[in-house]
matplotlib code that plots the C-alpha trace (Angstrom):
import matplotlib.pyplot as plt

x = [-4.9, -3.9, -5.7, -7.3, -7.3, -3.6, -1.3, 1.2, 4.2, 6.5, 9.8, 9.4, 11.8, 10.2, 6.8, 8.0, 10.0, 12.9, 14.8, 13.6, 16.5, 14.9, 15.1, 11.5, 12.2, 15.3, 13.0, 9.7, 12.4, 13.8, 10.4, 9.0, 12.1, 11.4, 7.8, 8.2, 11.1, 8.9, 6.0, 8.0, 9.4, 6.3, 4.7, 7.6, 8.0]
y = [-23.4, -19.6, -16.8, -15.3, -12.0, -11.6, -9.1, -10.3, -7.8, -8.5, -6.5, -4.5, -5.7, -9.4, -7.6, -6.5, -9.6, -7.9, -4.6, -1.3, 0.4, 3.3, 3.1, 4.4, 7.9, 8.5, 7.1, 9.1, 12.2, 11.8, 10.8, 13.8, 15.9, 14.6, 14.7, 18.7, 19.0, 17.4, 19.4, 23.0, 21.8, 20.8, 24.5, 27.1, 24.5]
z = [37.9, 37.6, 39.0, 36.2, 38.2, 39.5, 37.6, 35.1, 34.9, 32.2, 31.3, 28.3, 26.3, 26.9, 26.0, 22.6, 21.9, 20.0, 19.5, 18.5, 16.8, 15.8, 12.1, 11.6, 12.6, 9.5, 7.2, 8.0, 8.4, 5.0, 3.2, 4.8, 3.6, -0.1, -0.3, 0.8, -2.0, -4.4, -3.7, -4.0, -7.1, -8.6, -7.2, -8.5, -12.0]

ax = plt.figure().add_subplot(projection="3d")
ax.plot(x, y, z, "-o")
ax.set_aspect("equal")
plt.show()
């Protein structure tokens, strides 16, 4: 039986079991972008 109390160290890409291509940050930078140019447009209409 296992140790309950021993440290388990595991890589971090095992930890997030798959690839982080960073996709996330162009799409909150481009909604960000439109929901500003949105906004000014709806303010100077």
């Amino acid at each position: 039986m296992a140790d309950p109390n021993e440290r388990i160290e595991v890589e971090a890409q095992d930890a997030r079991a798959g690839a982080t291509p960073g996709v996330t940050r162009y799409v909150l930078g481009i909604s960000l972008i439109l929901i500003v140019a949105i906004f000014a447009f709806l303010i100077l209409r």
